[in-house]
Every structure is written in C-alpha cells, then in structure tokens.
SEKOL-519327 format. One line per 5 residues: their letters; for each residue x, y, z of N, C-alpha, C, O. Coordinates in steps of 0.2 Angstrom, whole numbers. Layout:
N
a = X:Y:Z:X:Y:Z:X:Y:Z:X:Y:Z | ... $
This chain:
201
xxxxx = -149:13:22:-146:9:27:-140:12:30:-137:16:27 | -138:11:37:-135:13:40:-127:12:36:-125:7:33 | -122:17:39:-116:14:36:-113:11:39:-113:14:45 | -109:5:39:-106:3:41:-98:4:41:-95:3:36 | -95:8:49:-89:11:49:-83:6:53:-82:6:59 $
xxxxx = -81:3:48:-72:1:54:-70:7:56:-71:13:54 | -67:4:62:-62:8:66:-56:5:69:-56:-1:72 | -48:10:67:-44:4:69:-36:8:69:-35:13:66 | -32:4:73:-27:7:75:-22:4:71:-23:-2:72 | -16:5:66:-13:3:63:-5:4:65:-3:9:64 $
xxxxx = -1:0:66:6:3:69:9:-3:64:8:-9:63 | 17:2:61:22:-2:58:25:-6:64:25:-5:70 | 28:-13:61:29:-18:65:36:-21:62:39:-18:57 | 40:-27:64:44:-30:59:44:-38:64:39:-38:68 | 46:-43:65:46:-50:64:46:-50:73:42:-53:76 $
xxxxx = 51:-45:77:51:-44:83:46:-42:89:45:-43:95 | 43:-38:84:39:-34:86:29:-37:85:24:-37:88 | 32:-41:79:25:-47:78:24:-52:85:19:-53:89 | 28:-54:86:32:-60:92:28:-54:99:24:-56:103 | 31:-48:99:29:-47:106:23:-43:107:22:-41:113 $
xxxxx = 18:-42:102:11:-40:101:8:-48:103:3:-48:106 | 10:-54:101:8:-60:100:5:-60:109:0:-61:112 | 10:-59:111:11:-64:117:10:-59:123:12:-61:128 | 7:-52:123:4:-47:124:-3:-50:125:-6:-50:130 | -6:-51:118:-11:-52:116:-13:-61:121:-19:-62:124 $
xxxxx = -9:-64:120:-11:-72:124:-10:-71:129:-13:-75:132 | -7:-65:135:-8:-65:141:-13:-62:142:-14:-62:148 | -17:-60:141:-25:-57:142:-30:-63:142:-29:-69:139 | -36:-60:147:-41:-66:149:-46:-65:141:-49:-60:139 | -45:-70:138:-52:-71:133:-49:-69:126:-52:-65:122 $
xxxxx = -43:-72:125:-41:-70:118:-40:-75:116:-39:-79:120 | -41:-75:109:-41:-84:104:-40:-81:97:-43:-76:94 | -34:-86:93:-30:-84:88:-33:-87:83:-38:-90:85 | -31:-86:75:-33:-91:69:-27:-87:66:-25:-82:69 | -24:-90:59:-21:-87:56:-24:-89:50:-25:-95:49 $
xxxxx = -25:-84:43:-29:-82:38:-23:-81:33:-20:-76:34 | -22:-85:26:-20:-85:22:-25:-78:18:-31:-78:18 | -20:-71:15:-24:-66:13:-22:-65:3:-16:-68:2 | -24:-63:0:-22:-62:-9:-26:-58:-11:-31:-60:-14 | -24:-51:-10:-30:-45:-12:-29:-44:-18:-24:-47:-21 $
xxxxx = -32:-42:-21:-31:-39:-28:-35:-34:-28:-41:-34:-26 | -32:-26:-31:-35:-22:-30:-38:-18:-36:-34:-18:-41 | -43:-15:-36:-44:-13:-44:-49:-6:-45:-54:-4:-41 | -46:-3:-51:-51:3:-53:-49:5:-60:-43:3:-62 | -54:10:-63:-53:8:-70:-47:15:-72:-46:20:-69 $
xxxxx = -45:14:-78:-40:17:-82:-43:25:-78:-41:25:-72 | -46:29:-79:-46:36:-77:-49:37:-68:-53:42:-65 | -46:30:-66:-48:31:-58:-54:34:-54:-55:39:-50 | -59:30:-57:-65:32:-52:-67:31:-48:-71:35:-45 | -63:25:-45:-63:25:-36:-61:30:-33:-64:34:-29 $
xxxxx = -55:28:-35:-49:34:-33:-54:40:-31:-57:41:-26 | -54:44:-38:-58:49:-38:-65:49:-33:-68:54:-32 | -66:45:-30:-74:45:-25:-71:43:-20:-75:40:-17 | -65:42:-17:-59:42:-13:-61:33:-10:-59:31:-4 | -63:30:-12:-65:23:-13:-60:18:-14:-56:19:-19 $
xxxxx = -59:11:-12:-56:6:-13:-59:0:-14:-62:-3:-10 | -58:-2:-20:-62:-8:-20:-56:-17:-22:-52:-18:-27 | -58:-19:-18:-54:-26:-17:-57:-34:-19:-63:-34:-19 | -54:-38:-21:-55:-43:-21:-50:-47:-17:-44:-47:-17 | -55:-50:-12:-47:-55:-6:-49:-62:-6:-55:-63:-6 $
xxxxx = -44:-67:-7:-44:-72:-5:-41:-74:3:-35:-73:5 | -48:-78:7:-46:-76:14:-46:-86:17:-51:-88:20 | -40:-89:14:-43:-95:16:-43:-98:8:-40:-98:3 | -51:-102:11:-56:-104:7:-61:-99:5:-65:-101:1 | -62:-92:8:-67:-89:5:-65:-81:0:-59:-78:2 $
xxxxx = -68:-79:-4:-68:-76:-9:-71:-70:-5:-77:-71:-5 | -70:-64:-3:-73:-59:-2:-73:-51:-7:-68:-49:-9 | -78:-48:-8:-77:-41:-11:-78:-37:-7:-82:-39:-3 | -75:-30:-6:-75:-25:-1:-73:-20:-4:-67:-18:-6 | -80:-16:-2:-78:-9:-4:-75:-3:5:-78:-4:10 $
xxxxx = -72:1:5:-69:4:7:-71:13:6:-69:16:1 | -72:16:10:-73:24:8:-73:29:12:-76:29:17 | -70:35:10:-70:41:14:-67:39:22:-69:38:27 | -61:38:18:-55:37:28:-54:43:27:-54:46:22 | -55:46:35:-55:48:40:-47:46:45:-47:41:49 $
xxxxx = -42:49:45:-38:48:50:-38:55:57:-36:60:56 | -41:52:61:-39:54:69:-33:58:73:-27:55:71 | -33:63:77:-27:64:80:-24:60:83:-18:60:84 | -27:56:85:-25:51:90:-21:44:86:-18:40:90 | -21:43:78:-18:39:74:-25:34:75:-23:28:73 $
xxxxx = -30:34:76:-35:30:75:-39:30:64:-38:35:61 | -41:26:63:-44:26:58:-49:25:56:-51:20:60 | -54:27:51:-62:28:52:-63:29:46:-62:34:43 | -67:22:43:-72:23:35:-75:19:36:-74:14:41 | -82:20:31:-84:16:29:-82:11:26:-79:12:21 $
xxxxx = -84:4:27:-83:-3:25:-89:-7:24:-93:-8:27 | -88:-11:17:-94:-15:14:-91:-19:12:-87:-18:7 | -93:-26:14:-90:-32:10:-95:-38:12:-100:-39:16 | -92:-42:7:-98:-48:5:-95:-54:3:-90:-53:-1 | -96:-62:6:-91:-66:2:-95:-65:-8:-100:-61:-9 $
xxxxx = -91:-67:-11:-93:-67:-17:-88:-70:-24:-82:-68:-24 | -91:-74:-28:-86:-78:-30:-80:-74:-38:-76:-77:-42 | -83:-67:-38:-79:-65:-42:-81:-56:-41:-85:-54:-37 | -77:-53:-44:-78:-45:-43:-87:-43:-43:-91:-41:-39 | -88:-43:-50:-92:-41:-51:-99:-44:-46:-102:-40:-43 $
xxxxx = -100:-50:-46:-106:-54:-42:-103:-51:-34:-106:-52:-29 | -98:-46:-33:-97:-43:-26:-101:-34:-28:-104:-31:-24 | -100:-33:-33:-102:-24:-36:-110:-26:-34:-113:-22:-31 | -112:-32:-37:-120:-32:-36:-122:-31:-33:-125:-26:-32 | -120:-36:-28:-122:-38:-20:-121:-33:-14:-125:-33:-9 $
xxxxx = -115:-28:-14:-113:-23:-11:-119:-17:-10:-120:-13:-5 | -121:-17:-13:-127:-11:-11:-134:-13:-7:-136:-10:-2 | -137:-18:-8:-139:-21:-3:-136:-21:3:-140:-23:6 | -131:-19:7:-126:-19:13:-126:-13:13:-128:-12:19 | -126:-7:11:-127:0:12:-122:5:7:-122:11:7 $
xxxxx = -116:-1:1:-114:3:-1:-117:7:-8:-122:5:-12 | -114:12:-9:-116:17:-15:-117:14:-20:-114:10:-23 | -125:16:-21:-128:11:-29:-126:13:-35:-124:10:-40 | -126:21:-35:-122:23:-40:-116:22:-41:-114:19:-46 | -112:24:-36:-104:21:-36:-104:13:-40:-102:13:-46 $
xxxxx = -106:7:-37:-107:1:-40:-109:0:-46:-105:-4:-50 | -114:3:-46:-116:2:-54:-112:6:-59:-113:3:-65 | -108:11:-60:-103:15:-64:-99:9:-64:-98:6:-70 | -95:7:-58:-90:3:-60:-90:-5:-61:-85:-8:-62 | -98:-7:-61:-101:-13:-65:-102:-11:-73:-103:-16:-77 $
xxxxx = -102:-5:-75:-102:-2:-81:-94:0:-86:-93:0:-92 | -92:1:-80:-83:2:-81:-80:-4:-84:-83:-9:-85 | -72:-4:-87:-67:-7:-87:-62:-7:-80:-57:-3:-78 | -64:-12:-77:-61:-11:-69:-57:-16:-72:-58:-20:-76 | -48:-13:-69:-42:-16:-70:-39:-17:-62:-40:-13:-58 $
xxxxx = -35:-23:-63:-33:-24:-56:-26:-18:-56:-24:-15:-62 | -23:-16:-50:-21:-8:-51:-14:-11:-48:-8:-9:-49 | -15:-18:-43:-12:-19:-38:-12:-25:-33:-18:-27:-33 | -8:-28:-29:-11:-36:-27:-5:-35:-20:1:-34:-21 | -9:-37:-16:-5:-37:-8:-7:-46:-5:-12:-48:-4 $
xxxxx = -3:-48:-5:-3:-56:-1:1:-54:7:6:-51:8 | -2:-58:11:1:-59:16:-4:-63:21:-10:-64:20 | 2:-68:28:-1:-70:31:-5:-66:37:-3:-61:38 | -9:-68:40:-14:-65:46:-14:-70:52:-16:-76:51 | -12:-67:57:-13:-70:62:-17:-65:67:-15:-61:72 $
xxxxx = -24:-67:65:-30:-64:69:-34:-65:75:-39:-68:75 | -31:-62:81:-31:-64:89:-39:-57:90:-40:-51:89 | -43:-63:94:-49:-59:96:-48:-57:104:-46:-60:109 | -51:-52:104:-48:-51:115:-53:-48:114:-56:-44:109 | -55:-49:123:-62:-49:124:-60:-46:131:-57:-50:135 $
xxxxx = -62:-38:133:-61:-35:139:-68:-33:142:-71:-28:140 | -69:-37:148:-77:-33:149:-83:-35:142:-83:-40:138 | -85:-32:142:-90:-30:135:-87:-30:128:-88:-31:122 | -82:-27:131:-78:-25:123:-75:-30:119:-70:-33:121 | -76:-31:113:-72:-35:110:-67:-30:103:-69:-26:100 $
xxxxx = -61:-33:102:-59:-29:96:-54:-35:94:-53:-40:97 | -51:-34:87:-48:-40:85:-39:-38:83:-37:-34:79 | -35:-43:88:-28:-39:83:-25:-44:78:-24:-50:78 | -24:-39:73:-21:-44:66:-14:-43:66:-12:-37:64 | -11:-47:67:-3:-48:66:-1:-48:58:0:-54:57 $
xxxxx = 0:-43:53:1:-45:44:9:-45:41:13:-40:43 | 12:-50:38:18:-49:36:16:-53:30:12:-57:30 | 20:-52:24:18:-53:17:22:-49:15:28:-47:17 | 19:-46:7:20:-42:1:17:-38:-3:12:-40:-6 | 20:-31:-2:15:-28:-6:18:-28:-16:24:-28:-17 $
xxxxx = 13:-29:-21:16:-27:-27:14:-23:-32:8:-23:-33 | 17:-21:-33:13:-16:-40:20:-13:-47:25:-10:-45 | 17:-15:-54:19:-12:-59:25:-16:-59:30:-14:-62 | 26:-24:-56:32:-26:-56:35:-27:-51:38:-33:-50 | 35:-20:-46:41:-19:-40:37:-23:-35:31:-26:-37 $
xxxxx = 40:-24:-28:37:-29:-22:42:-25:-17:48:-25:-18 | 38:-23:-12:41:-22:-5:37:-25:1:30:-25:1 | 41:-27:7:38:-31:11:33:-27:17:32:-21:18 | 30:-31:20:21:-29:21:23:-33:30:25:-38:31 | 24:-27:34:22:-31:40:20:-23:44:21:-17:43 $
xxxxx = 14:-28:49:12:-22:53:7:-25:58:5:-31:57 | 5:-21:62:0:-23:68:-8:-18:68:-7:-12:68 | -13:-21:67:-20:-18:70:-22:-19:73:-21:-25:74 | -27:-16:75:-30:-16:81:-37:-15:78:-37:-9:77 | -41:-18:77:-50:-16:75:-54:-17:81:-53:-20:86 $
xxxxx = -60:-11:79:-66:-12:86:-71:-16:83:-73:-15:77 | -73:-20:88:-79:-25:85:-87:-23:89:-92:-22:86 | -87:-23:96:-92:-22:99:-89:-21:105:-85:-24:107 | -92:-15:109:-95:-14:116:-91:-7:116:-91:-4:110 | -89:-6:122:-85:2:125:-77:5:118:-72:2:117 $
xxxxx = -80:9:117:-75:11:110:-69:16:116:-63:18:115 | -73:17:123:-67:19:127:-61:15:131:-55:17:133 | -64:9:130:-58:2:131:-56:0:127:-53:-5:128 | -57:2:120:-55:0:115:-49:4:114:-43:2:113 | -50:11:114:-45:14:115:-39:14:119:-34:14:117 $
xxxxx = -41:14:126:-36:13:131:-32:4:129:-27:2:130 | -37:1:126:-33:-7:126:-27:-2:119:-22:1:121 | -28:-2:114:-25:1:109:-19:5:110:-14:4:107 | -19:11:117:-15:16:119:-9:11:125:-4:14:128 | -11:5:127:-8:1:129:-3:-3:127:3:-3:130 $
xxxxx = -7:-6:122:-2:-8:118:4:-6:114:9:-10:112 | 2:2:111:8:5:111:12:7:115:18:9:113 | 10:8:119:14:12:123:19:5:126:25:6:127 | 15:-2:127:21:-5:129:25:-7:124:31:-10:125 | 22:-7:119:29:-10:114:31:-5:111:36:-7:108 $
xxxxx = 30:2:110:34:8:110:32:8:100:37:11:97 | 27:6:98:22:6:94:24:14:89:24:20:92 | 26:11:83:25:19:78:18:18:73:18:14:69 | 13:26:73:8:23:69:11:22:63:15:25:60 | 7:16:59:8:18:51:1:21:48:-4:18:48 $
xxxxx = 2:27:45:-2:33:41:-5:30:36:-10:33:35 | -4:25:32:-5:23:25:-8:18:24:-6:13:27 | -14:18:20:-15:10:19:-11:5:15:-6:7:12 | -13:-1:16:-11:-5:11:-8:-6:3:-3:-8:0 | -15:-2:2:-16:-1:-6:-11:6:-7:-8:7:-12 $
xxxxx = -12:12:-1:-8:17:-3:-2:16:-5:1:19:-10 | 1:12:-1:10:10:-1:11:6:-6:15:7:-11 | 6:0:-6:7:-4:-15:8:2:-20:13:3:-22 | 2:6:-21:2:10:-27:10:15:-28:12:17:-33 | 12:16:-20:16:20:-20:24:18:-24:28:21:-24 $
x = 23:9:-26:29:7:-28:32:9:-34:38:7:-35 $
C-alpha cells in the first residue's frame, strides 16, 4: 500500500501570536474554522521499541472520537518543513487501533511486536485546536492554532504553537502560503515534536 506522508510546517507561538495567525487566516477567501478538544496519550514499551523504529504511537481523544496513530521516520527539511509517514484510524482503544493500522499501509511487523508487547503510556499532551481550513486555488491545507500541556513523569510545561499541514492540490502554494505566513507574523520554526518536548520534561 502506498505510504501515507503529512507534511507540515510548525512554528512556536504564544496567546498574541495565536490571535494574529487567527485573523490572517479569516481574511483569506475560503477558510472555515472548528475548534477540537485534543487528549493524547502516548506509549511504547519499557525497552523502547518505537522509539527504537523511530515511530510514535498515540492514542487522542479528538472531541467525541477516539483515534490511533501511528507516525514514522520524520524527515525535517531545510526549509523548516516536515515529513513522515502517518497512519491513523478512529478506534476505541490502543490495541483495536494496532489491528486495524496495517490495513492503511502501516508496518505489520511493527504492529504486531507491539500488539505482543507491554506498551506503557510514556506521556500525555492535552490541548485546545482551533483547526482553520484555507482553500487557495486548488490547494487546500489546514492551520491548527494548539495551546494546552504537555506532561510527563509528573512535570507539565505549557504547549502553544502554530501548523500549517498540506492536504490536496499545488504543494508550491502550499508552500509560498506557509512562507507567507511567516514571514508576516515574523514566525520561529519549532524543530520538535510534541511527544519530543513532553519526553524531554
């Protein structure tokens, strides 16, 4: 099965800088917002074997629905862009998401090892989303406005930031919309993921 690869630009942000991505984003023709209650939990077992297959695996509550996703092999760009494979599935517990995940194109062996495993939760990020879709030409891509928490082993530090993801059409307007936006809000990338920085507490 083909892989299915996110792509996405990520910049730190703070409450001022949410506010003026926001209203960026609403002057544009063909954008429409939602905002998504987020509750990840993140897990791999005692001697790290995601880790070790450079893999993330999540459980989020998005809402009302329960989704699993796995994540693999990022790739970070010169350009501050980001690039892995991504696999996710609603599903109402970890495991019934490991099943069902390889049917979508992720690693059956990966899956099934840690359907075999003691998978422990590692780490848990809660945050609000407000997910604004823009539509230029052909192109569509999605910016997610995140402010929250990340926690791990007890500690909590706070979670705000801006992305930008490509969804369909011209990935060269995707771009230029991306290099736009930074450039007017004077935008610093953030290099880490979510789960990185949680772990890093």
């Amino acid at each position: 099965m083909d892989k299915t690869m996110e792509k996405e630009y990520k910049w730190r942000a703070d409450e001022k800088l949410l506010g003026q991505a926001l209203l960026w984003a609403s002057s544009r023709i063909g954008s429409q917002s939602r905002t998504i209650n987020m509750e990840s939990s993140y897990y791999d077992t005692a001697d790290g074997l995601l880790k070790e297959h450079q893999a993330a695996l999540r459980l989020r509550r998005e809402n009302d629905r329960s989704v699993c996703c796995m994540k693999l092999r990022n790739t970070d760009t010169p350009d501050g862009m980001r690039a892995h494979e991504e696999y996710q599935c609603e599903a109402v517990s970890l495991l019934d998401g490991l099943r069902r995940l390889p049917e979508l194109g992720a690693p059956n062996d990966l899956c099934e090892r840690a359907l075999a495993a003691d998978l422990q939760e590692i780490c848990t990020v809660s945050f609000r989303r407000c997910a604004v879709l823009l539509q230029e030409d052909d192109t569509v891509c999605e910016m997610a406005l995140d402010e929250g928490e990340l926690r791990h082993n007890g500690k909590a530090a706070p979670l705000c930031e801006i992305e930008l993801e490509y969804v369909a059409g011209s990935e060269d307007t995707f771009h230029a919309l991306a290099a736009e936006l930074a450039q007017q809000l004077d935008l610093v990338v953030e290099p880490t993921s979510k789960l990185a920085r949680a772990m890093a507490l």
